[in-house]
PDB file of N, CA, C and O in Angstrom, chain B, residues numbered from 101:
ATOM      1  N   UNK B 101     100.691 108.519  98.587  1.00  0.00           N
ATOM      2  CA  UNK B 101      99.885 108.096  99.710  1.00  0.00           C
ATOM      3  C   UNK B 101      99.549 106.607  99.620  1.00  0.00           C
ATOM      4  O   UNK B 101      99.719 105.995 100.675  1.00  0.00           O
ATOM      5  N   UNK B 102      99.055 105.815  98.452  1.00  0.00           N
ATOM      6  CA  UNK B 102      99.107 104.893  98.463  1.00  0.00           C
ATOM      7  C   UNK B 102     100.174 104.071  98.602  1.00  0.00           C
ATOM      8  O   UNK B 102      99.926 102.868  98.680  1.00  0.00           O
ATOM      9  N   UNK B 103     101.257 104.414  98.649  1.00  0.00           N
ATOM     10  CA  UNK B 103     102.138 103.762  98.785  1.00  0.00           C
ATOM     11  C   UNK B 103     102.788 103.707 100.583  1.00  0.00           C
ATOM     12  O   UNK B 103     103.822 103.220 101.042  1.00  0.00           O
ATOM     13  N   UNK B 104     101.967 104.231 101.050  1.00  0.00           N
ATOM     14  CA  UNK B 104     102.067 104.427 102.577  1.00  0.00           C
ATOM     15  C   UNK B 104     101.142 103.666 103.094  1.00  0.00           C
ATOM     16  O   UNK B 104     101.447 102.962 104.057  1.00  0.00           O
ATOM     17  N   UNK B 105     100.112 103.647 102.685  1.00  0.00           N
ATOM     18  CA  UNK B 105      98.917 102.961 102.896  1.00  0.00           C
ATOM     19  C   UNK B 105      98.938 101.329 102.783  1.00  0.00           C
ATOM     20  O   UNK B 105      98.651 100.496 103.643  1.00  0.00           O
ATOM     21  N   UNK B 106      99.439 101.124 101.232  1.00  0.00           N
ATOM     22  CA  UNK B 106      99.905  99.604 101.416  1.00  0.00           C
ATOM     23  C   UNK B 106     101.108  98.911 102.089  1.00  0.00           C
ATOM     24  O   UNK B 106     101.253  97.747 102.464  1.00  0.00           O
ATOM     25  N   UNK B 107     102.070 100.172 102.133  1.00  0.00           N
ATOM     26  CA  UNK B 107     103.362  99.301 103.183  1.00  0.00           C
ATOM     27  C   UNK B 107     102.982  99.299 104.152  1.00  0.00           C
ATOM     28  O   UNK B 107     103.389  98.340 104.808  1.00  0.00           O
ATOM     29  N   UNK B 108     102.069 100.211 104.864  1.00  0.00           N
ATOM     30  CA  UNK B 108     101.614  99.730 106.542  1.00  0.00           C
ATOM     31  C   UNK B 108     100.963  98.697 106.812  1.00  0.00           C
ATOM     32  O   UNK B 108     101.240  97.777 107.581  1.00  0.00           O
ATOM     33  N   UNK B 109      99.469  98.981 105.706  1.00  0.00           N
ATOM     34  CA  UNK B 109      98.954  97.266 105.946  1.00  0.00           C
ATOM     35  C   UNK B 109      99.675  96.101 105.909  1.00  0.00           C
ATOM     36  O   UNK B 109      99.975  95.363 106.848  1.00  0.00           O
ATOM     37  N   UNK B 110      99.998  95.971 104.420  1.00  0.00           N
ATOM     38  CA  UNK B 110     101.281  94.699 104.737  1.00  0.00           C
ATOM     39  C   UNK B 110     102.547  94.606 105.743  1.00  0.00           C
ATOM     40  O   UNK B 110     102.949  93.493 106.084  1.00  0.00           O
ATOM     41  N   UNK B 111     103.001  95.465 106.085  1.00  0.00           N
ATOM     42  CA  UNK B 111     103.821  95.197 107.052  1.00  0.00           C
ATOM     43  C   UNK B 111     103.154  94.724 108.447  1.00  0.00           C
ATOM     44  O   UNK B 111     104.032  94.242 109.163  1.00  0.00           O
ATOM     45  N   UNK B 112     102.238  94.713 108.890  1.00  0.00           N
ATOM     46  CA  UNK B 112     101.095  93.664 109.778  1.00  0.00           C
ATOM     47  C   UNK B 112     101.743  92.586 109.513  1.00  0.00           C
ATOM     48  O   UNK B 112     102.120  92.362 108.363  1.00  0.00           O
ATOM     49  N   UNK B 113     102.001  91.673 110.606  1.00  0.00           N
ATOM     50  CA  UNK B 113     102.407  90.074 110.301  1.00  0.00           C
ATOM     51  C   UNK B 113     101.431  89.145 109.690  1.00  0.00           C
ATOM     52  O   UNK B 113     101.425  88.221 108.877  1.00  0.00           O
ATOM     53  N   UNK B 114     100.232  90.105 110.788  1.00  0.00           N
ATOM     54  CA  UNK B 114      98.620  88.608 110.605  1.00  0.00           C
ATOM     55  C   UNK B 114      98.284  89.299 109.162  1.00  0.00           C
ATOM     56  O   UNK B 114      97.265  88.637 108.970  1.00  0.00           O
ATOM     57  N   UNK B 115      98.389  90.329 107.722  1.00  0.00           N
ATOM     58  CA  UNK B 115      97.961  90.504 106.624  1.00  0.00           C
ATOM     59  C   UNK B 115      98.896  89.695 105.937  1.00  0.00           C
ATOM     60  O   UNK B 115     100.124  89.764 105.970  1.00  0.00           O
ATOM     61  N   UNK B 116      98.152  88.904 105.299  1.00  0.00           N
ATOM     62  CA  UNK B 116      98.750  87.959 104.102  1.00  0.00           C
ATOM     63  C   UNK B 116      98.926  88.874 102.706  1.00  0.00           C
ATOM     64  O   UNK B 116     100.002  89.019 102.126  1.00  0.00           O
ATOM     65  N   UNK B 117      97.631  89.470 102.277  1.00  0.00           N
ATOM     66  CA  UNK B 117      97.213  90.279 101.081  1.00  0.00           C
ATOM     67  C   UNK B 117      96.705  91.353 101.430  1.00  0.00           C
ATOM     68  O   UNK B 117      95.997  91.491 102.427  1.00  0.00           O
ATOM     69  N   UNK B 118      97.022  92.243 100.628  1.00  0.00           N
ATOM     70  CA  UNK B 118      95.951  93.752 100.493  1.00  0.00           C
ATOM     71  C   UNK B 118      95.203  93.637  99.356  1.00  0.00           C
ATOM     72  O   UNK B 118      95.708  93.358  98.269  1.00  0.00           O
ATOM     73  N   UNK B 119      93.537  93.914  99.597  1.00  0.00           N
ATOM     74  CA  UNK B 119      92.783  94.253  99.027  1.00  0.00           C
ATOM     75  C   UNK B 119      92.847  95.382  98.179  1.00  0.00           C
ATOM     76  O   UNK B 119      92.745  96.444  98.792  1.00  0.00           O
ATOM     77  N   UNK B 120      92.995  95.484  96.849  1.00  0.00           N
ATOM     78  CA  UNK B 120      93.242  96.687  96.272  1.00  0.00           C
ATOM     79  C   UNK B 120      91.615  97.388  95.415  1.00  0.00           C
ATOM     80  O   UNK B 120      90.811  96.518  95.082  1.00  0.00           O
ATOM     81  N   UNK B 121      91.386  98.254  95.237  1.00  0.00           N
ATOM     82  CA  UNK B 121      90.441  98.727  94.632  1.00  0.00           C
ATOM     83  C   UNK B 121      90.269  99.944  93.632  1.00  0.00           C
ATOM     84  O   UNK B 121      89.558 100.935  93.806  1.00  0.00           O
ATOM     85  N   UNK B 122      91.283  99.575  92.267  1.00  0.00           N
ATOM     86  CA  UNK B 122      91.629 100.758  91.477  1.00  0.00           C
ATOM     87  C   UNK B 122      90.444 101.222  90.630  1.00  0.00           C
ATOM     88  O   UNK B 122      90.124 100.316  89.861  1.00  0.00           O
ATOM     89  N   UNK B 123      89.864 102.046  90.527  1.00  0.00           N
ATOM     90  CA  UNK B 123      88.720 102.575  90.075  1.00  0.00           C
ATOM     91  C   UNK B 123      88.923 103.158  88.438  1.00  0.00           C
ATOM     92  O   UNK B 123      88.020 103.633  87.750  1.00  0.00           O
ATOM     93  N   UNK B 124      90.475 102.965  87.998  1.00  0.00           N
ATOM     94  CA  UNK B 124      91.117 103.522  86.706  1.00  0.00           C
ATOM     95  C   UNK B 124      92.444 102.713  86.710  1.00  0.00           C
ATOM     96  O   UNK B 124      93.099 102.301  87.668  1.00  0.00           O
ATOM     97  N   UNK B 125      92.721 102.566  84.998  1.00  0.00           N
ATOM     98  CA  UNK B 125      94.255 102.257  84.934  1.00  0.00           C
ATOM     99  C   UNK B 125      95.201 102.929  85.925  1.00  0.00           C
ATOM    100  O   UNK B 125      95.791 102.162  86.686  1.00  0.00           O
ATOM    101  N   UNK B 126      95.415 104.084  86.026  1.00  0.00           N
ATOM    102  CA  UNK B 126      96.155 105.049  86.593  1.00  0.00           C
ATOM    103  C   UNK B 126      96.152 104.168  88.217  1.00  0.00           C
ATOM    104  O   UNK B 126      97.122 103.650  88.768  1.00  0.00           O
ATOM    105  N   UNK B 127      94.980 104.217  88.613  1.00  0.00           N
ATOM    106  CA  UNK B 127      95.174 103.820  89.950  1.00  0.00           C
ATOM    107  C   UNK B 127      95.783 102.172  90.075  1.00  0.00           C
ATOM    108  O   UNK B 127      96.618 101.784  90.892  1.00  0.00           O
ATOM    109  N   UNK B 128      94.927 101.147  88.749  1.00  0.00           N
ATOM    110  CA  UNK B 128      95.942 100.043  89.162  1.00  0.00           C
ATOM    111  C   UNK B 128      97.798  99.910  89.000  1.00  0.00           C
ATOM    112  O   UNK B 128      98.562  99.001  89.323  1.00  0.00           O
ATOM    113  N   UNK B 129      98.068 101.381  88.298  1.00  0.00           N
ATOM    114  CA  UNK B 129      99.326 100.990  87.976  1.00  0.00           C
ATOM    115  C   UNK B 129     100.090 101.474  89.250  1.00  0.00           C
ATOM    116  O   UNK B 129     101.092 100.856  89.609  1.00  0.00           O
ATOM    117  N   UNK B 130      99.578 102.730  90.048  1.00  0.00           N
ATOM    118  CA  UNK B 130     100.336 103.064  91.039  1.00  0.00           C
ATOM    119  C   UNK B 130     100.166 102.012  92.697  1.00  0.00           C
ATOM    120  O   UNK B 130     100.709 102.126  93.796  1.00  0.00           O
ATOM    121  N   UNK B 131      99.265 101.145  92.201  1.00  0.00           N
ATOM    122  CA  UNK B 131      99.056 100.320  93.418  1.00  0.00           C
ATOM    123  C   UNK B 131      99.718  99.033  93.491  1.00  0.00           C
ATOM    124  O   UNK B 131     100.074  98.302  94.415  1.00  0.00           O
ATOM    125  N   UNK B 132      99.781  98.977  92.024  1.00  0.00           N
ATOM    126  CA  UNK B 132     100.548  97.741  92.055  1.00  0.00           C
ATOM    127  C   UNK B 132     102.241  98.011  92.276  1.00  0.00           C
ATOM    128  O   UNK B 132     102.990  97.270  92.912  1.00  0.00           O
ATOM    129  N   UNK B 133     102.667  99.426  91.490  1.00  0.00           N
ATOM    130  CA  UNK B 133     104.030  99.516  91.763  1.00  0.00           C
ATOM    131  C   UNK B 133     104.647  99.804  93.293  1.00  0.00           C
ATOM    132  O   UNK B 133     105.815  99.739  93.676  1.00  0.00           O
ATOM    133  N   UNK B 134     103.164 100.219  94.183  1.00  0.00           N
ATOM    134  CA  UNK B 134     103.345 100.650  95.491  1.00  0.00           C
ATOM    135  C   UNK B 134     103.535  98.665  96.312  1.00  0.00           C
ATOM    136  O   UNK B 134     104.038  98.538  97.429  1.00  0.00           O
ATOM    137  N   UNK B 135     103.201  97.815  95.760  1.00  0.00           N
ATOM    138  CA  UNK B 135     103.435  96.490  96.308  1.00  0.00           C
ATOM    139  C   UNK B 135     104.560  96.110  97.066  1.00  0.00           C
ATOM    140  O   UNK B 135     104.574  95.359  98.041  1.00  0.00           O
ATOM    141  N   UNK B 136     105.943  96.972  96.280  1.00  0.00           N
ATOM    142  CA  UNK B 136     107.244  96.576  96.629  1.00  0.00           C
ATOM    143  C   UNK B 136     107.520  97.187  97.851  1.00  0.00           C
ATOM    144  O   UNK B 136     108.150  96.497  98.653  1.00  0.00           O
ATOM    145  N   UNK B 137     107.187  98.365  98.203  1.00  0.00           N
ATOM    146  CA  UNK B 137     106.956  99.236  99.210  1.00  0.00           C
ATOM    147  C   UNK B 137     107.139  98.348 100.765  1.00  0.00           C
ATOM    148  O   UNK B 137     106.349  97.515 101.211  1.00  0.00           O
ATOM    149  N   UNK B 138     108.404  98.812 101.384  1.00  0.00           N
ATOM    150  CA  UNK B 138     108.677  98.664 102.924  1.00  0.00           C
ATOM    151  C   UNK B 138     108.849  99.596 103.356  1.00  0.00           C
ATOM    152  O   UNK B 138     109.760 100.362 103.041  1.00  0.00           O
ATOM    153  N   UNK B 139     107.673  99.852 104.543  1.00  0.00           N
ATOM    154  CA  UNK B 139     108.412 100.943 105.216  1.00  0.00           C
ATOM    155  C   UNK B 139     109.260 100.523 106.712  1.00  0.00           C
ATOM    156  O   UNK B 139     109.181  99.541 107.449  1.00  0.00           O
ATOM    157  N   UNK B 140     110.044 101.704 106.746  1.00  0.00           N
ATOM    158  CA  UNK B 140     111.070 101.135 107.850  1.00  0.00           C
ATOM    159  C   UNK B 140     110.264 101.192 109.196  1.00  0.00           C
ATOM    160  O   UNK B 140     109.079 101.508 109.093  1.00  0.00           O
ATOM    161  N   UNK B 141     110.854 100.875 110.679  1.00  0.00           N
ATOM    162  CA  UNK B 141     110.171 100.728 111.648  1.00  0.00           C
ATOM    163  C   UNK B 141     110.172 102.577 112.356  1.00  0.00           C
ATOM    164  O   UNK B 141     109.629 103.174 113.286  1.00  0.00           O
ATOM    165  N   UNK B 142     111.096 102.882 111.277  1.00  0.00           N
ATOM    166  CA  UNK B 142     111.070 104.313 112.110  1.00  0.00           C
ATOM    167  C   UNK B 142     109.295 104.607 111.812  1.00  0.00           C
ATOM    168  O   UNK B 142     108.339 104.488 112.578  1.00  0.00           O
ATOM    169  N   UNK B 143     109.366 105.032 110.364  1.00  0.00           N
ATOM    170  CA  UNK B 143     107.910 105.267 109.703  1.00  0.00           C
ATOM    171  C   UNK B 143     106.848 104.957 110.129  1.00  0.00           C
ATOM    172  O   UNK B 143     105.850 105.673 110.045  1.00  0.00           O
ATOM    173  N   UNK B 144     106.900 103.488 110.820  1.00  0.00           N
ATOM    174  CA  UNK B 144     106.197 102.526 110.928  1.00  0.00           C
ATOM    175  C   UNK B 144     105.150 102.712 112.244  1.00  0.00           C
ATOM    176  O   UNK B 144     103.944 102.512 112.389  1.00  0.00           O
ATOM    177  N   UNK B 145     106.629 103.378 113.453  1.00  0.00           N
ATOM    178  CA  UNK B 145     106.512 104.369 114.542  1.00  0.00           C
ATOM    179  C   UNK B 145     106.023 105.053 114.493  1.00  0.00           C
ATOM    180  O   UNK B 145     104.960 104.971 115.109  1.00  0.00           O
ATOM    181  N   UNK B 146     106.265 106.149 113.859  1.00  0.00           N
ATOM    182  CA  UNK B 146     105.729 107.825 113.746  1.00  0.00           C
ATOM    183  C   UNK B 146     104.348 107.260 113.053  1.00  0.00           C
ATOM    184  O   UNK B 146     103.606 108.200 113.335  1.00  0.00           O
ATOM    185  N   UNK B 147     103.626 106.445 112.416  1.00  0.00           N
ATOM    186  CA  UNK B 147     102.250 106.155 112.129  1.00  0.00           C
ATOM    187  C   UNK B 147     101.235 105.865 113.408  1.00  0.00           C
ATOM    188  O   UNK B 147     100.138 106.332 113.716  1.00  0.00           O
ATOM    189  N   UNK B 148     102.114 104.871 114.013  1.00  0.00           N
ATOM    190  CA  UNK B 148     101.386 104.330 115.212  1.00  0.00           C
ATOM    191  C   UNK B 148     101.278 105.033 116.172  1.00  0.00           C
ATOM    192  O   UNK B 148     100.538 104.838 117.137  1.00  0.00           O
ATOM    193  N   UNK B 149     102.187 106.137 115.951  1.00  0.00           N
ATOM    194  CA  UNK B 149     102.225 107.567 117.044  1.00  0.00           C
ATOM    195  C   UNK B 149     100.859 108.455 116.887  1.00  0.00           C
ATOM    196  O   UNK B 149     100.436 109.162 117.803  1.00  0.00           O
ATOM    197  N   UNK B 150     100.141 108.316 115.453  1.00  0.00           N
ATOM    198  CA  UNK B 150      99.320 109.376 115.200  1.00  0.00           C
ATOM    199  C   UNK B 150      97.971 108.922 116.152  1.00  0.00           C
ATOM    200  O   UNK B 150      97.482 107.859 115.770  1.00  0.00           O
ATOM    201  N   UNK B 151      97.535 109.321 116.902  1.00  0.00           N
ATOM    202  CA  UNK B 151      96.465 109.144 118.097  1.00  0.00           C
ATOM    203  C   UNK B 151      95.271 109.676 117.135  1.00  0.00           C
ATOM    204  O   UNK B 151      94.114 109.267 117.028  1.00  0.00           O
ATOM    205  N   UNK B 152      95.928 110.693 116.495  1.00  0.00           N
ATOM    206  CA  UNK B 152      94.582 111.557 116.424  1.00  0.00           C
ATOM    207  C   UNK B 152      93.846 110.875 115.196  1.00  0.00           C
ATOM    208  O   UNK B 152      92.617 110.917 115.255  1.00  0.00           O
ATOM    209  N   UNK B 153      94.376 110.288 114.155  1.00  0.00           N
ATOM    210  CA  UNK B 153      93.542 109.324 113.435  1.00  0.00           C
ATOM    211  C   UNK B 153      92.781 107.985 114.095  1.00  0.00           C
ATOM    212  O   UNK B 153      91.680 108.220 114.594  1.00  0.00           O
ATOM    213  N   UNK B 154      93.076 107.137 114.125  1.00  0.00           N
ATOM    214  CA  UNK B 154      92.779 106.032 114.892  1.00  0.00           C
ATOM    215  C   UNK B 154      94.085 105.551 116.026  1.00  0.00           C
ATOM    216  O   UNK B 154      95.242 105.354 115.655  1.00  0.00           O
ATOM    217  N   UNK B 155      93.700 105.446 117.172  1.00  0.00           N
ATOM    218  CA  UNK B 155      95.030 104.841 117.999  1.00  0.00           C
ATOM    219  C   UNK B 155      94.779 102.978 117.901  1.00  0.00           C
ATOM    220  O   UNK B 155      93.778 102.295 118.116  1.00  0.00           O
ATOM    221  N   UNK B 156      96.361 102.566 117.426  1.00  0.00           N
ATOM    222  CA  UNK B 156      96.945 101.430 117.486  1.00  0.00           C
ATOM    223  C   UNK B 156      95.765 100.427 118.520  1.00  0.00           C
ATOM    224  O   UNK B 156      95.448 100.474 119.709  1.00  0.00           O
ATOM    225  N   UNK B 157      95.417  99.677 117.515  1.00  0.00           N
ATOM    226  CA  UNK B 157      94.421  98.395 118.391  1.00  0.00           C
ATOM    227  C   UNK B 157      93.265  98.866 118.653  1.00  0.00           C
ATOM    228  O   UNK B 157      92.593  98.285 119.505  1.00  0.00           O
ATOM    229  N   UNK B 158      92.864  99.761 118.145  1.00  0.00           N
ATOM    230  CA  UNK B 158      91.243 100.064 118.244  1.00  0.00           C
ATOM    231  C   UNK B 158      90.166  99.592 116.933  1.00  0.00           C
ATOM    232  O   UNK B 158      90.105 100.346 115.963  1.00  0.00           O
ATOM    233  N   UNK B 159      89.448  98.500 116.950  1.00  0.00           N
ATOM    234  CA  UNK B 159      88.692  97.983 116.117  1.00  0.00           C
ATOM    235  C   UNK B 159      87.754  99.264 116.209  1.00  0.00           C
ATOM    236  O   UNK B 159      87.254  99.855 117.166  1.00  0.00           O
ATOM    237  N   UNK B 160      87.698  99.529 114.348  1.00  0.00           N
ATOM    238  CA  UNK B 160      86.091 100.176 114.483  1.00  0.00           C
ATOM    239  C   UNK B 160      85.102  99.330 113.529  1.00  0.00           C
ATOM    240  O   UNK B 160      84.117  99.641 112.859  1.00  0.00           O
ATOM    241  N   UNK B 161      85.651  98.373 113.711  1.00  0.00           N
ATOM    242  CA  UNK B 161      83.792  97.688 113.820  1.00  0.00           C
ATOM    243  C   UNK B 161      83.678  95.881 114.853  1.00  0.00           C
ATOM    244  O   UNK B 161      83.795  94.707 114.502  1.00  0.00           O
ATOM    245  N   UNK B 162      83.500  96.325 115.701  1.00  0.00           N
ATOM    246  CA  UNK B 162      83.711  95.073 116.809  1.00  0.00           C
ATOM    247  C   UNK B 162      82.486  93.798 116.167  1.00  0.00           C
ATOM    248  O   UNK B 162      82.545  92.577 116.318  1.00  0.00           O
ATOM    249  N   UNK B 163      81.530  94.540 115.504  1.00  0.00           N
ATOM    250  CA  UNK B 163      80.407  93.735 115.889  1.00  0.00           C
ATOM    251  C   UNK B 163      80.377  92.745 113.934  1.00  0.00           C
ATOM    252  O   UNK B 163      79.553  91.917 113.544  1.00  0.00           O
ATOM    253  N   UNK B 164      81.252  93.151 113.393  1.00  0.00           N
ATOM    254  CA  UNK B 164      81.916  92.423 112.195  1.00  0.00           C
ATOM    255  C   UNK B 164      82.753  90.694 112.380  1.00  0.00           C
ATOM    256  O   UNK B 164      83.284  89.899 111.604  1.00  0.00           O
ATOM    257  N   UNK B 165      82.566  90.729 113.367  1.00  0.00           N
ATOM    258  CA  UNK B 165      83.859  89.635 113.637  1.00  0.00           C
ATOM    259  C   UNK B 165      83.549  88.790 114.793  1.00  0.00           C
ATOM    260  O   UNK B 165      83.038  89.326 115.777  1.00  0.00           O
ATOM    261  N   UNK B 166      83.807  87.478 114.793  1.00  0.00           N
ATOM    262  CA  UNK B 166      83.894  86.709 116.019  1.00  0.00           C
ATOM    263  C   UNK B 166      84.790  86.057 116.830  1.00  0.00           C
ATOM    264  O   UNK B 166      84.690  84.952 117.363  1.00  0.00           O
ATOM    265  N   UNK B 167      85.553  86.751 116.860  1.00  0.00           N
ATOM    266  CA  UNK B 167      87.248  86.702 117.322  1.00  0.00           C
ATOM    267  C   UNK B 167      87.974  87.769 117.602  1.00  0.00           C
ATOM    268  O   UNK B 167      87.736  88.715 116.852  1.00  0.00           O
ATOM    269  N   UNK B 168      88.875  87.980 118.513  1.00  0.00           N
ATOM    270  CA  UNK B 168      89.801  89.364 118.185  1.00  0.00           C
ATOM    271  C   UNK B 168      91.158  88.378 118.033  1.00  0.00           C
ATOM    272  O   UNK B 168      91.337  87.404 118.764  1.00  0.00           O
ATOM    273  N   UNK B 169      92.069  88.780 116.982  1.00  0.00           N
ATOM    274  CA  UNK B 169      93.185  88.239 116.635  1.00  0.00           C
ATOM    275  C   UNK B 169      94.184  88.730 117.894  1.00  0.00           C
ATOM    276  O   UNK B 169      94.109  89.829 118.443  1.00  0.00           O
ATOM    277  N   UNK B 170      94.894  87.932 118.141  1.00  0.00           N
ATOM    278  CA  UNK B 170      95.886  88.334 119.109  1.00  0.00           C
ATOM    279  C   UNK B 170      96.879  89.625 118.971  1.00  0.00           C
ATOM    280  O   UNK B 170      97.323  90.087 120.022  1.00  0.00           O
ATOM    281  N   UNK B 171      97.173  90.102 117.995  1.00  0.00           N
ATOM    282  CA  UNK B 171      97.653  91.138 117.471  1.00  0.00           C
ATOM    283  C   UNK B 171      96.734  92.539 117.961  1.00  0.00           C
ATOM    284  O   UNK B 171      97.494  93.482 118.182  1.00  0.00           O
ATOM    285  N   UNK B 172      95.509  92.822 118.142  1.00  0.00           N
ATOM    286  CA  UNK B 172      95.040  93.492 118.813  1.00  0.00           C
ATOM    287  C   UNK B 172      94.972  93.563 120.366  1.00  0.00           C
ATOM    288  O   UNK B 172      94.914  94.673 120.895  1.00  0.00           O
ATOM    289  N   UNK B 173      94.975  92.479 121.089  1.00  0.00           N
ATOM    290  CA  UNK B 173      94.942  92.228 122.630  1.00  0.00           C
ATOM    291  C   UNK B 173      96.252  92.880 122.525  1.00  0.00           C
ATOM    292  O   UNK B 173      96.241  94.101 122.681  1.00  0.00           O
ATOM    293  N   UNK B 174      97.723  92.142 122.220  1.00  0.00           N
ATOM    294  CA  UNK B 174      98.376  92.483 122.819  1.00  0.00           C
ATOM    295  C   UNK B 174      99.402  93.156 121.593  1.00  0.00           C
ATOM    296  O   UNK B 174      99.652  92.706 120.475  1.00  0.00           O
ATOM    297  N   UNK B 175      99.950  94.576 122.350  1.00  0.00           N
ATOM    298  CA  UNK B 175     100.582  95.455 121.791  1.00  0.00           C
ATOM    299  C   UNK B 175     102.171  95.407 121.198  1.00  0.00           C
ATOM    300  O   UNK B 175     103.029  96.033 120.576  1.00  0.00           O
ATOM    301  N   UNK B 176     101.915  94.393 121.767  1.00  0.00           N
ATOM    302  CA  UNK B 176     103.762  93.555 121.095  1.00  0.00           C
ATOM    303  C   UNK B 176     103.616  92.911 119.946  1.00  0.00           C
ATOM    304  O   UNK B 176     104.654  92.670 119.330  1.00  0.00           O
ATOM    305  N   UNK B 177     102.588  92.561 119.483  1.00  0.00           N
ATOM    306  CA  UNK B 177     102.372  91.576 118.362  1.00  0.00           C
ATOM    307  C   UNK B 177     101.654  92.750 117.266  1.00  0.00           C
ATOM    308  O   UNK B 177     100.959  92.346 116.334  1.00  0.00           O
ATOM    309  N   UNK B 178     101.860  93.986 117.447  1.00  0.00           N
ATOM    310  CA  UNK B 178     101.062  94.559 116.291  1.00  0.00           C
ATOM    311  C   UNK B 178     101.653  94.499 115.355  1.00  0.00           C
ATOM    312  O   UNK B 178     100.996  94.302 114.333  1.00  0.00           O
ATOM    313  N   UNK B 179     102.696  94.594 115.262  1.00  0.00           N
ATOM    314  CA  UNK B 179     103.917  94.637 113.830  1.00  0.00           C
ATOM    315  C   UNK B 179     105.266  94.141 114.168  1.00  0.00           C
ATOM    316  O   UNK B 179     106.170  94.754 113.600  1.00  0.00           O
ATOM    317  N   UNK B 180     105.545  93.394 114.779  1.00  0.00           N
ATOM    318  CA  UNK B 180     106.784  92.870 115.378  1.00  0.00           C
ATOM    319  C   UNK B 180     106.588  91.347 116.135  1.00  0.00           C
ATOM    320  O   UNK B 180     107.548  90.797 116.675  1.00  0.00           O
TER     321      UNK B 180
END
């Protein structure tokens, strides 16, 4: 799972870095080996398909921030 987790974030254009937070050896070793991790655009798809978790471009916390990055306005720029 982590390794799903970090290829999606990084595959974002506007993420430079992922924040990692291993709470045990065990967890820094599988997070770091999950780094190399691409997922393809099929994958990438079928994520952005899932509605029922969060749908694509929905900030949940608006009131964190004083900007919306262009990557949220518009739906062409989310990962491509």
């Amino acid at each position: 799972m982590i390794q799903l987790a970090l290829g999606f974030v990084t595959a974002h254009p506007a993420v430079t870095s992922a924040i990692i937070g291993p709470r045990t050896l065990d967890h820094l070793h599988s997070q770091i080996a999950a780094a190399d991790t691409v997922l393809s655009a099929d994958v990438l798809d079928a994520i952005d398909a899932i509605d029922a978790i969060v749908s694509p471009g929905v900030d949940l916390a608006p009131g964190e921030k004083s900007d919306t990055p262009p990557a949220l306005l518009d739906p062409a720029l989310r990962r491509r």
